[in-house]
C-alpha positions in Angstrom: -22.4 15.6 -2.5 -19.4 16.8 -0.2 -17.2 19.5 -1.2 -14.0 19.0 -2.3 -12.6 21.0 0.6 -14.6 18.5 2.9 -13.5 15.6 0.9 -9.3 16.8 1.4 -10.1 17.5 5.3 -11.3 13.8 5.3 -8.4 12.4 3.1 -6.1 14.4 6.0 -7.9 12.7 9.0 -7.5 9.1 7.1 -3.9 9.7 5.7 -1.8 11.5 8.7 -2.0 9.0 10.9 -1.9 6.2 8.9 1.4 7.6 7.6 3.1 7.2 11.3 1.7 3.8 11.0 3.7 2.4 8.2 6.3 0.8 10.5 8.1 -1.4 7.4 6.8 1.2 4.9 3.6 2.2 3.0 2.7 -2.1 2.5 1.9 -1.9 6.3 -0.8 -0.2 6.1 -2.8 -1.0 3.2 -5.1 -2.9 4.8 -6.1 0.0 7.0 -6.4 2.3 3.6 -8.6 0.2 2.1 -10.8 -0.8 5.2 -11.1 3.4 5.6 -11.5 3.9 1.6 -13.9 1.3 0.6 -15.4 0.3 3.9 -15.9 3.2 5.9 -15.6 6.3 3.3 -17.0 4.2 0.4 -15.0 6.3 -1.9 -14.9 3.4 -4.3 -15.3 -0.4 -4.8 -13.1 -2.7 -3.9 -12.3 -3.8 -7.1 -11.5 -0.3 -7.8 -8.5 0.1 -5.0 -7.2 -3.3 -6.2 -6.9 -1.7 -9.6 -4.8 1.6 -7.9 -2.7 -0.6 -5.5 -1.9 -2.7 -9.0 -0.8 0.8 -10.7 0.9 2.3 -7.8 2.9 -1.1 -7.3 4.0 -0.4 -11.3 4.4 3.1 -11.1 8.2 4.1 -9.8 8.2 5.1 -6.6 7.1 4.4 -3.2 4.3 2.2 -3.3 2.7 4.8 -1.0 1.8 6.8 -3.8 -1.3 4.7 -4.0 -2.7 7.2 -1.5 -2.0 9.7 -4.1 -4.3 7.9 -6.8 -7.3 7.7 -4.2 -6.6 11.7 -3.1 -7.0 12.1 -6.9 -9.9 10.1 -7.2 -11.5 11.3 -4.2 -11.2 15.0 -4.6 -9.1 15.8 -8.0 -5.9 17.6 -8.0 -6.2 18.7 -4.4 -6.9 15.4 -3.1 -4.1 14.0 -4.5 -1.9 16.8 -2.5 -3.3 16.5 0.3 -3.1 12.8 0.2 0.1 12.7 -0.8 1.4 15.3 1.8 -0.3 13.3 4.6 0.9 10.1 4.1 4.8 11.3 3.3 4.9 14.4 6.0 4.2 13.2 9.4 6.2 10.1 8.6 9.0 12.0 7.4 9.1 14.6 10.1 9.1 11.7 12.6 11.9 9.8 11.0 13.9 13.4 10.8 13.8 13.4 14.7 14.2 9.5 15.3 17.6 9.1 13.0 19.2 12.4 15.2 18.2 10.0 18.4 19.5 6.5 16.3 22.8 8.0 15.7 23.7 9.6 19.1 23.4 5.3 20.5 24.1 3.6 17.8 24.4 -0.2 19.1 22.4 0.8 22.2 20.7 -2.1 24.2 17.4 -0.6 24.1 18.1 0.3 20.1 18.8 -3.1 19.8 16.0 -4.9 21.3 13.7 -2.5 19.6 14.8 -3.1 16.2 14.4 -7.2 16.8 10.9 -6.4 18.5 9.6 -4.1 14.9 10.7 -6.9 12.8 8.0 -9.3 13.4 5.4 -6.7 13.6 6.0 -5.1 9.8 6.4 -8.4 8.4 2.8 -9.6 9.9 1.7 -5.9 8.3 3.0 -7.1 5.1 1.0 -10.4 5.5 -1.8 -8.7 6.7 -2.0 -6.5 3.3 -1.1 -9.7 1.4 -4.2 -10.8 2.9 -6.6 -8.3 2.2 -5.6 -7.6 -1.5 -6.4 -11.2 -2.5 -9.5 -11.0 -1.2 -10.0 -8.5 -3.4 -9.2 -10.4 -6.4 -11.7 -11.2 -9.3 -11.3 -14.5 -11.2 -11.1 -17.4 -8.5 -8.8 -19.9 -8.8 -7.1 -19.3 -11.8 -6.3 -15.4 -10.7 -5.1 -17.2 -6.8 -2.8 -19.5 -9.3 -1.2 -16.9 -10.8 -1.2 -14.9 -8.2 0.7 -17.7 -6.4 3.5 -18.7 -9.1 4.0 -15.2 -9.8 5.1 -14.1 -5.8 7.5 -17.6 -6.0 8.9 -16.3 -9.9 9.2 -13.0 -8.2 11.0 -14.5 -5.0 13.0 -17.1 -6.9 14.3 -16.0 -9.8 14.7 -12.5 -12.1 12.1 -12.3 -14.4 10.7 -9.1 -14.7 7.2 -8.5 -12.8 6.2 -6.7 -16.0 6.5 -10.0 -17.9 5.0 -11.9 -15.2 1.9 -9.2 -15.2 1.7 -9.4 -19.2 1.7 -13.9 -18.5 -1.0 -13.2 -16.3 -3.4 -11.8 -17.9 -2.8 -13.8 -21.8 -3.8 -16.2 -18.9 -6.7 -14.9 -17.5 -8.0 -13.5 -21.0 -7.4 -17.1 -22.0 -9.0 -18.9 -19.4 -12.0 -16.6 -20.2 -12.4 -18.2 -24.1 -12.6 -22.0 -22.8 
């Protein structure tokens, strides 16, 4: 069994640079978390970082605090500092410097071009995560289903995610019985 010291240096070299890249925010790189958490670290199941993505989606906040949950599962308090100061600090030191730059040319040509070259890249980020969380999904077609017609309630209308979550599983508890 590792120490928890060992454990926090590892949660460090996985988090850091991870953190600078979340272009498009913390969404961006969730498939990279949970290929280093469950497939190379093995920290937990799979199962298991669908159920902290789910609570750190519901918790307020960024929805970066999942690394947070898997420092505290990983190594306890300390892991959840250091996880938590990883994946906020470099990104945040970074963006310090980079707004000071953005605002001295504003409307630049090169600011410009950049900005319409990073859109396409988060959003296939986003995608990418998308893609890698429903494979991590337990309860086949039914849990797809509602998986489905809750992004397109979420997209489409104003119901409340909480309610949609709540549908969900009467749904899957249900489905269970017959």
């Amino acid at each position: 069994m590792r120490s928890e010291f060992a454990l926090c240096i590892d949660l460090a070299r996985v988090f850091a640079p991870l953190s600078l890249a979340a272009v498009g925010g913390g969404q961006a790189v969730v498939v990279d978390i949970q290929h280093q958490v469950v497939d190379v670290h093995r920290w937990m199941t799979a199962t298991q970082f669908l159920n902290d993505f789910a609570i750190a989606r519901m918790a307020p906040g960024p929805g970066s605090l999942l690394a947070t949950l898997i420092g505290w599962q990983v190594a306890g308090f300390w892991g959840a500092l250091v996880a938590t100061v990883c994946m906020f600090g470099p990104t945040a030191l970074l963006l310090y410097g980079i707004a000071r730059v953005w605002k001295n040319h504003r409307g630049a040509r090169w600011q410009v071009a950049l900005e319409a070259g990073l859109r396409p890249v988060a959003a296939g980020m986003v995608l990418a995560s998308a893609y890698v969380l429903l494979q991590c999904l337990e309860g086949g077609w039914a849990a797809y289903g509602f998986a489905a017609i809750s992004t397109l309630c979420v997209m489409y209308t104003r119901i409340n995610a909480l309610w949609l979550l709540a549908v969900g599983a009467a749904g899957m508890v249900l489905l269970q019985y017959f």
